[in-house]
C-alpha positions in Angstrom: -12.9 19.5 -20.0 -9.3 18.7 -20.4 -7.6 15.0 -20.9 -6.3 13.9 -17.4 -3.7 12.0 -16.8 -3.9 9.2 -14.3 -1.7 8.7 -12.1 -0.6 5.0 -9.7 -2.9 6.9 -6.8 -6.3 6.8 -9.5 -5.5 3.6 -10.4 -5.6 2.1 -7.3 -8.9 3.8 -6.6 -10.8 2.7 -9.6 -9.1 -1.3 -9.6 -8.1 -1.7 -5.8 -7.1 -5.0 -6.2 -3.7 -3.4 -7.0 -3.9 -1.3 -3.6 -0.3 -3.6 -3.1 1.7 -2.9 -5.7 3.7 0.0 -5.7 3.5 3.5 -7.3 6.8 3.5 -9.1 5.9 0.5 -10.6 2.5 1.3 -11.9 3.8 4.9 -13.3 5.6 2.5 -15.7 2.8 0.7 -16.6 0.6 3.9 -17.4 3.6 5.2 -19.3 3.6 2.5 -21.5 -0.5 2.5 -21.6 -0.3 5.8 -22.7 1.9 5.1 -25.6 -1.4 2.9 -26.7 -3.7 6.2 -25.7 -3.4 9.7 -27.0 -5.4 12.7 -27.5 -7.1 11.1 -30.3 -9.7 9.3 -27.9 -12.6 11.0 -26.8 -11.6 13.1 -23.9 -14.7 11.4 -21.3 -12.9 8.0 -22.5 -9.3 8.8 -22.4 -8.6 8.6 -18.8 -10.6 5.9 -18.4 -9.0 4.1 -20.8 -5.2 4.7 -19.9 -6.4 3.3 -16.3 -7.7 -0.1 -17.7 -4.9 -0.7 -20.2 -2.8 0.0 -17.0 -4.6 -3.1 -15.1 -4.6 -5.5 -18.2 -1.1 -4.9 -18.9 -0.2 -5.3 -15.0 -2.5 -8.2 -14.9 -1.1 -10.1 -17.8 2.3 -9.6 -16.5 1.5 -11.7 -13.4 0.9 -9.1 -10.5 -2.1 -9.9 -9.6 -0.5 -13.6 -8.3 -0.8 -14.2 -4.5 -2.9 -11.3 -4.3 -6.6 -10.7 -3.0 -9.2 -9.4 -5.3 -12.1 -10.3 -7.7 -10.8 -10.9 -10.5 -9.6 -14.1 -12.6 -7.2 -13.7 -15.1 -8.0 -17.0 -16.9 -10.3 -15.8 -19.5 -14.1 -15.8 -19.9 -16.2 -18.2 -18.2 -18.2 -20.3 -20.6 -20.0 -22.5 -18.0 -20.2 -23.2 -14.3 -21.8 -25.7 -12.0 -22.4 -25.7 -8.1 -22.7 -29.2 -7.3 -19.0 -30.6 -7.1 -17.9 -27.1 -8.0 -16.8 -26.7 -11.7 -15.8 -24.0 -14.1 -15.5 -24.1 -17.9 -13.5 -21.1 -19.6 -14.0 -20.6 -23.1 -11.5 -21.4 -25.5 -10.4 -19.0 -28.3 -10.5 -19.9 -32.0 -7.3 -18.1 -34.0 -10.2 -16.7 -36.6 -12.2 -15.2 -33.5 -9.3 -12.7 -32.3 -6.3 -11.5 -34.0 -3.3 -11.7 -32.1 -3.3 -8.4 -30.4 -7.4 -8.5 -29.1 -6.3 -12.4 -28.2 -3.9 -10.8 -25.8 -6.0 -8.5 -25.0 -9.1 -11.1 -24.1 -7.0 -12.8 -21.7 -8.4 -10.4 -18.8 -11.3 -8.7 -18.0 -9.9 -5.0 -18.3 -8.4 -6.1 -22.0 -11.9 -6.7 -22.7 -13.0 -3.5 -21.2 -10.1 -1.8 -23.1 -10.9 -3.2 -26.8 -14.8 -1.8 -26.1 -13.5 1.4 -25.3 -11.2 1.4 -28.4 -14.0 0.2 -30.2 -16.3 2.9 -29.4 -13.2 5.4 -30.2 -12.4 3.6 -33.4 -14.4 2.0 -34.9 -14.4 -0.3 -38.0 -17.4 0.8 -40.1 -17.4 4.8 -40.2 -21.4 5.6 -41.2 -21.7 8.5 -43.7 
């Protein structure tokens, strides 16, 4: 198996809420994802994980605004309530995140990205 590249078509597959916004304009945005994701990841999670830093980064930047899809870009929900319809998100402590996995909290594929980097990196190396 070889590391594969995705490309704006892929990630408009895997996260269609960005079906509207155009190629050229996601190419950027994996570009940059990809200076974030090299070879070094595991080749099952590299792909995967170029495609989701791809929708964070899009997402944080706004695009998802006045578009259609499932996701929330307000952060995690902490509480909800039917009657007279009410959502609590949670609120981040500066010792739970450092700045960077703050940033990337702020969206479900951030999230997704810091487990996959996680998994790829992680803190405690078991001998």
């Amino acid at each position: 198996m070889a590391y594969i590249d995705p490309t704006a078509a892929s990630v408009k597959v895997r996260y269609p809420e960005f079906a509207a916004i155009a190629n050229t304009l996601i190419d950027l945005f994996i570009a940059e994802a990809k200076l974030w994701v090299d070879t070094s990841w595991l080749e099952g999670d590299y792909t995967i994980a170029v495609q989701t830093l791809t929708a964070h980064m899009m997402a944080a930047e706004g695009l998802l605004s006045g578009l259609s899809g499932p996701i929330a870009t307000t952060g995690l929900v902490q509480s909800e309530r039917l009657g007279d319809a009410s959502i609590t998100y949670a609120t981040m402590h500066a010792g739970d995140w450092s700045v960077a996995e703050s940033w990337f909290a702020s969206t479900p594929y951030g999230l997704k990205f810091l487990a996959l980097r996680r998994r790829n990196f992680p803190a405690v190396a078991w001998t």
